[in-house]
N, C-alpha and C positions, 0 to 999 in steps of 0.2 A: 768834718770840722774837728779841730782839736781838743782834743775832752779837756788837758789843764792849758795853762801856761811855761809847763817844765815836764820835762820826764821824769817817772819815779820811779827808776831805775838804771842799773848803771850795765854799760855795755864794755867787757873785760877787751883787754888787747888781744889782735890777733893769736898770739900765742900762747894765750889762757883762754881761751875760747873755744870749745869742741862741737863740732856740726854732728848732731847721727841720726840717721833715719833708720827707718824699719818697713819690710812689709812681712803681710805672714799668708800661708795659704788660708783662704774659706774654711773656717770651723777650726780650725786650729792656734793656739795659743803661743807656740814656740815659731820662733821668728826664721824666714824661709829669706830672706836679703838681709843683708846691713851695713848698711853704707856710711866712711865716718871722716872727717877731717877738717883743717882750720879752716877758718873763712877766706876768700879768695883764692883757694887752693883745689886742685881735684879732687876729688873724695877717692878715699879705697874702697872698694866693694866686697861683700865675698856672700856668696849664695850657696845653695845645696838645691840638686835636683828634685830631691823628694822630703819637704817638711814633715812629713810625716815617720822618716827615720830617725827616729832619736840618737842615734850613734851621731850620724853625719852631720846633725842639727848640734850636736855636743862639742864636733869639730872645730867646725865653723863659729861657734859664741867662745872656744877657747883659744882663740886667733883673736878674738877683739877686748877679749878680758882685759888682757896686758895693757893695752892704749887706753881704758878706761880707769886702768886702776893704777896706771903711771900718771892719767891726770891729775888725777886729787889728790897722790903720795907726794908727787913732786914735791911741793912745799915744801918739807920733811927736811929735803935737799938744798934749799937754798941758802945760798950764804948767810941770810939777814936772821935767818932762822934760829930763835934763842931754842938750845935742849933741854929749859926747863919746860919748855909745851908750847901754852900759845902766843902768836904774835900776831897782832892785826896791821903792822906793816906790809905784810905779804900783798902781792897782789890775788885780786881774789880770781879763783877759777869759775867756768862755767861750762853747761853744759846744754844745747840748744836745740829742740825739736819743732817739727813743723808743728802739730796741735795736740791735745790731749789723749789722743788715744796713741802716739807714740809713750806719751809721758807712761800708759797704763801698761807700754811691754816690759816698761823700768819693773814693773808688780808683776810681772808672768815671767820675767828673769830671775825674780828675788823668789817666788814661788819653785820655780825648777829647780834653783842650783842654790839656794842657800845651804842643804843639811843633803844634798845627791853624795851620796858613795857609788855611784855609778862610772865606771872605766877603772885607768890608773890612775894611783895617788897624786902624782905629779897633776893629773888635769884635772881631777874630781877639787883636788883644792886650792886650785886656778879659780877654776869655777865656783866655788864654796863663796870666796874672798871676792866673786862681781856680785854674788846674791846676795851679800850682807849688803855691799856698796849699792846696788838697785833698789834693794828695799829702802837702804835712807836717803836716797836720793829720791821714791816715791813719796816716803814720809815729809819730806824738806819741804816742797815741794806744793805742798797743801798750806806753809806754815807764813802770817801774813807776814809781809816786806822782804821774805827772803830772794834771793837774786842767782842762786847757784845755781839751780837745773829751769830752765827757760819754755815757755811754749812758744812760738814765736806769732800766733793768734794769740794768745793771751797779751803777748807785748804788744802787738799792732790796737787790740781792742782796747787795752789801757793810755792807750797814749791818742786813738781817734773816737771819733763818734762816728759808726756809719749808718745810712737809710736803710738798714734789712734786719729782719727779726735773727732774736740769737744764735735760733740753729745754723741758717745761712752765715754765718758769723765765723763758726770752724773751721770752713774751709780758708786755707790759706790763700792760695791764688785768688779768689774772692775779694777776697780783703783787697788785695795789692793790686790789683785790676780798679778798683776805685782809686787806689791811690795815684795810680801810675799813668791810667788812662787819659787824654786829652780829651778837649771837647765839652759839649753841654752833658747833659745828666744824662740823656738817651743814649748816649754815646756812652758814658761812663757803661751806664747798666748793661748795657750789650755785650762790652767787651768783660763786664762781672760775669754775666750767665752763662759766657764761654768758655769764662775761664771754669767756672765751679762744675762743667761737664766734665773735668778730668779728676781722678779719686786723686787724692794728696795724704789720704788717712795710710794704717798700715792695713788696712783690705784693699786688696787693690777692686780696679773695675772688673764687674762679675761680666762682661764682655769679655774683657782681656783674656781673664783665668779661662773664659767655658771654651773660646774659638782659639786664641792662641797656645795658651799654658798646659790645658788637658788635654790635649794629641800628645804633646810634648812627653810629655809626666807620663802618659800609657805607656810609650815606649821604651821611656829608660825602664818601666817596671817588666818590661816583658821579655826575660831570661830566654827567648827563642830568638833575638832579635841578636846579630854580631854583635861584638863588642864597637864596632865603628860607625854603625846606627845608632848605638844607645850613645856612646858616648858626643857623638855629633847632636843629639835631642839633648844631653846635659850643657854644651855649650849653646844651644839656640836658646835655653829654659836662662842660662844664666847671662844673655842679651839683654831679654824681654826686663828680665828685673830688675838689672843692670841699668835699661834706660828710667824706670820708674824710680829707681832710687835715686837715679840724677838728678830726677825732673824737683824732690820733694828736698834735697838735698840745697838747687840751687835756690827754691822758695827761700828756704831757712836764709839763705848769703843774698837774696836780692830785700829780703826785710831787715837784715842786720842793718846795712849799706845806708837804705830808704832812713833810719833811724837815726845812722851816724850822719847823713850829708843833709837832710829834710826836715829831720823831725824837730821837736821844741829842744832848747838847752836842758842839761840835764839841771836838776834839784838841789840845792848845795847838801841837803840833807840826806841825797843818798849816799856819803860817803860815811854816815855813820851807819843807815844800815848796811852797806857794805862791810865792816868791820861788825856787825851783827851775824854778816852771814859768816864771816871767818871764824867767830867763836862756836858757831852751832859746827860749824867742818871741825873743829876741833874736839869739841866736847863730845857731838851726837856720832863722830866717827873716828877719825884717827887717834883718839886717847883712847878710845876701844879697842881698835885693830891693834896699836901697840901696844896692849894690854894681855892680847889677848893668853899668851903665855907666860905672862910671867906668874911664878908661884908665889907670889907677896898677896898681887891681887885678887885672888880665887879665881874660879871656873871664870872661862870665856862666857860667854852671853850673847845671842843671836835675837834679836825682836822677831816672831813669828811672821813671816807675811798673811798668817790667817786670821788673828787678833792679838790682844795684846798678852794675853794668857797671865799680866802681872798688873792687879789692881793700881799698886804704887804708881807704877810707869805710868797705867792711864792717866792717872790721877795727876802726876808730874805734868806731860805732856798737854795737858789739860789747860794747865797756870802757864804755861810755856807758851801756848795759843794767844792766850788771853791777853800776857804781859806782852807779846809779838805785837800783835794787834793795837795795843797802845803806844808801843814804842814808834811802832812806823807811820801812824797817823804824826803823831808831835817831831819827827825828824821830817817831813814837810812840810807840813802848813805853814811855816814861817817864812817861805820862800814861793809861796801861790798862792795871789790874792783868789782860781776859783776853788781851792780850797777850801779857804777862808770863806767866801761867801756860801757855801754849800755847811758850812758846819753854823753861820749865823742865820741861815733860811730853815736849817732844824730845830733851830732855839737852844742849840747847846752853846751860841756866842754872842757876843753883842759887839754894833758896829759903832758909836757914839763921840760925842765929844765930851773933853774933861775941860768942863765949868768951874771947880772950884778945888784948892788943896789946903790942908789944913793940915797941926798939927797938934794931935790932942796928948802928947806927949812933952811937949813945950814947956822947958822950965826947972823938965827932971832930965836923967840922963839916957830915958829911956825914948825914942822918937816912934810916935804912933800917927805917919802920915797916913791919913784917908783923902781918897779922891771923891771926888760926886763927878759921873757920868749922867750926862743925859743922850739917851738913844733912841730910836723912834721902834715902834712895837710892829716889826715886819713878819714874825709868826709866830704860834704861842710860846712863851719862854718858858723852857724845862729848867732853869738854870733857879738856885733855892739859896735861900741865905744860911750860909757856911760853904757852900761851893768857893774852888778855887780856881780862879784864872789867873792870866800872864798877858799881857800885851803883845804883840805879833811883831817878832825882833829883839822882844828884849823877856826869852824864854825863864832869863835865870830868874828874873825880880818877879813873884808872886803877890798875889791880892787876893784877900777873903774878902767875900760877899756878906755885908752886915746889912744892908736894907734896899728894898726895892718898893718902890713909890709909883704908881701910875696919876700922870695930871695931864691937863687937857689935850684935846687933839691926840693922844694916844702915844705921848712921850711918857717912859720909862726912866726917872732920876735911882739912879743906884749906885750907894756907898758903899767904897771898898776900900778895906786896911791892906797897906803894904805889911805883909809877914814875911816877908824873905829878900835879901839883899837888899837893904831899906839904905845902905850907904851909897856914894857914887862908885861906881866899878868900872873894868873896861871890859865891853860886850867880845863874841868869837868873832868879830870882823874887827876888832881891834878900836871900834866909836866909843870915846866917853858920855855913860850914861850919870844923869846929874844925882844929888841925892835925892831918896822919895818926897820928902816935905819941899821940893825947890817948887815952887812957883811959875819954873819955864812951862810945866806941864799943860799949863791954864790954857785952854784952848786949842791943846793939840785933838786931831781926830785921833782914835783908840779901834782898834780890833782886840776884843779882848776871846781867846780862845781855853778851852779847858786845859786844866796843865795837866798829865800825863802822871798816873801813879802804878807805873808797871813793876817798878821798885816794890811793889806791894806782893803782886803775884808772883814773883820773881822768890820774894824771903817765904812764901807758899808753897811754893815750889823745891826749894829746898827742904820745908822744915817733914813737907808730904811724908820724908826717908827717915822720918824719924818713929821706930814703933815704940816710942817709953810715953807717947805722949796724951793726952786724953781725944776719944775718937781715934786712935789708931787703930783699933781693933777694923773698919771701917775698910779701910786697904790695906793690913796686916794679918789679918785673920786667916788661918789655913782652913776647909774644907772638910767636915767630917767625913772618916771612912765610913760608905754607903754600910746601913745595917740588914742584915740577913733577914727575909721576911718568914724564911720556914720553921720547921718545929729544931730544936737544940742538937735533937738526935733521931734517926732513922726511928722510922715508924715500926712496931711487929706487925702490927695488924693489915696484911695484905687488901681487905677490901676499903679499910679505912683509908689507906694510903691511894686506894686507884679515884675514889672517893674526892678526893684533896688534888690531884695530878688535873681528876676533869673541871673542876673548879677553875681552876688555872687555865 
């Protein structure tokens, strides 16, 4: 079933769109396939016989570096591109995996090769420059409404409701097997369960690896063996993974497809997170990387993939969460009534009619429209007087909560002052909206939704960078140097000291 009415999120043009799969060997972190390219298009592949070699493994990730760090540089490049920094005209880029545990080789890339001085310089800082880009592409990633690096289970699960508990949920081909499948439900589900017998993760099936991949893999390791045995087991090794990377590669291009030709219209609202995501590509990366040398702006800066090692940062990224979070709920609801109804069945909105408008400002030059709402009481209301909503469509015009009234039968009467855009205006879809005190109001039905104070976290978030300020010491404070627990100065006294050493 369709979880909204609109999708909430937006799907880039073929040629801002990047597919890449991975697999890796059993117990191993660094990536043994990887398979990469636009949607409708064949994918490149490029494998190593033995994951376990870190040379050849360092080959092979600096062969793919280039294609991943030419997609999100490009911008840089485009004509539209002002060289004062950002523009959110660009088109935005993305990057697209089958499910989260691709997302997590994004974090065993950024772990390898961010700070490796391993090889030559040339590739060591190939490679340096994907494991910055991996790590914020893991970080991104996590951050809500963003749209730039994709799970394509996460998109499928956002956009439907399926019969199967979350973990079944993962698997890709799962998924799209409900969606794709014909027939009643038994039907459905059969052709689910057969599909979710194939691994789509980056472990592949421990069948595959134990009977096909490990004869394989002995041989290339076994230096008694020609060169034209070993090297014929490296070409059968990079078959087998070859067709796995296909298979998780086409998942990702038959979900895209299913999305652009099947699924709901997109959200008018994600065109603003869209330009959300292009300021964070801008800010949380490329104004770093082009930073990273110049001597104006001090030392380069590398975010750890093990923590954040910089209270600040935390603490930034923190408010950066938070105001995300607020931002991307209020750039949809205005365009999905089950949005709407999901945020009035939690009691943060109310669904009602407007019975009465007044103006208690009448007379002077100052206009104090309140409306009285009556709405029926459908679950407890969290919503308190000085709370501020907005009416759903018409985001700019705000309303304070001055009283709420329960009378019979379980209606809810509640008075609200227009405090913002209180004159007529004309709305983003170009509707003239009347003034707050006009009298058309009387009688309209009302969605009134919380209005959105990310602009809060946001001036938080900034002001976080500031150590002059009170509480900075908080995420400012440097770490005392650990103090010596022994005596000032060497002991004489030989038994005393053996004395003290067994202590210890």
């Amino acid at each position: 079933m369709p979880a909204y009415q609109t999708r909430h999120f937006a799907i880039a043009a073929d040629e801002d769109l990047l597919i890449v799969a991975f697999v890796r060997m059993g117990g191993e972190s660094a990536p043994w396939g990887i398979a990469w390219g636009h949607s409708g298009k064949r994918p490149e592949i490029r494998t190593v016989p033995e994951a376990r070699n870190r040379e050849a493994v360092a080959e092979m990730v600096a062969k793919f570096a280039p294609v991943l760090l030419e997609h999100y540089w490009s911008p840089l490049r485009h004509p539209a591109h002002r060289a004062s920094g950002l523009n959110t005209e660009l088109p935005l880029r993305q990057v697209w995996m089958p499910n989260g545990s691709h997302i997590d080789m994004l974090h065993f890339l950024a772990y390898s090769y961010s700070f490796t001085k391993f090889g030559d310089a040339t590739r060591y800082n190939t490679l340096n420059a994907l494991g910055r880009l991996a790590g914020w592409l893991f970080r991104e990633h996590d951050r809500p409404g963003q749209m730039t690096v994709m799970a394509a289970t996460d998109a499928l699960r956002a956009t439907y409701v399926f019969p199967a508990e979350d973990v079944r949920q993962a698997h890709l081909g799962y998924l799209l097997a409900w969606l794709e499948a014909s027939g009643q439900r038994e039907k459905r589900l059969q052709a689910a369960q057969e599909a979710e017998e194939h691994s789509i993760s980056i472990t592949l099936d421990p069948t595959i690896e134990r009977d096909v991949l490990e004869p394989l893999v002995d041989k290339w390791n076994d230096a008694r063996l020609g060169s034209k045995v070993r090297e014929a087991s490296k070409s059968d090794i990079a078959t087998a993974l070859g067709k796995e990377l296909t298979e998780r590669f086409a998942l990702v291009n038959r979900t895209i497809q299913h999305l652009r030709t099947k699924g709901p219209r997109e959200n008018r609202g994600v065109k603003n997170l869209a330009k959300g995501s292009l300021e964070e590509h801008w800010f949380q990366y490329l104004r770093l990387e082009l930073r990273r040398d110049d001597p104006i702006d001090g030392n380069d800066f590398t975010p750890s993939p093990e923590t954040d090692r910089n209270p600040a940062a935390a603490a930034s990224r923190y408010f950066v969460q938070q105001a995300s979070e607020e931002f991307s709920v209020a750039a949809l609801i205005h365009d999905d009534e089950d949005l709407q109804r999901e945020v009035v069945m939690r009691g943060d909105g109310i669904h009602g009619t407007c019975v009465a408008v007044r103006d208690d400002g009448e007379g002077t030059r100052r206009m104090e429209a309140v409306w009285t709402v009556h709405a029926d009481e459908v679950a407890p209301l969290r919503i308190r007087e000085g709370d501020t909503l907005c009416a759903v469509g018409k985001p700019k015009r705000h309303l304070q909560v001055l009283a709420i009234d329960r009378r019979k039968n379980d209606v809810l009467e509640i008075e609200l002052e227009v405090v913002h855009a209180k004159k007529e205006y004309r709305d983003e879809r170009g509707r003239m909206q009347p003034a707050a005190n006009s009298k058309a109001f009387i009688g309209e039905e009302l969605t009134l939704v919380p209005v959105p104070f990310d602009q809060i976290s946001r001036r938080k978030n900034t002001k976080i960078w500031n150590a002059q300020v009170p509480g900075a010491w908080i995420t400012h404070a440097k770490p005392e140097a650990a103090r010596a627990s022994g005596p000032s100065k060497p002991s004489t006294d030989k038994d005393n000291l053996f004395e003290k050493l067994g202590r210890l």
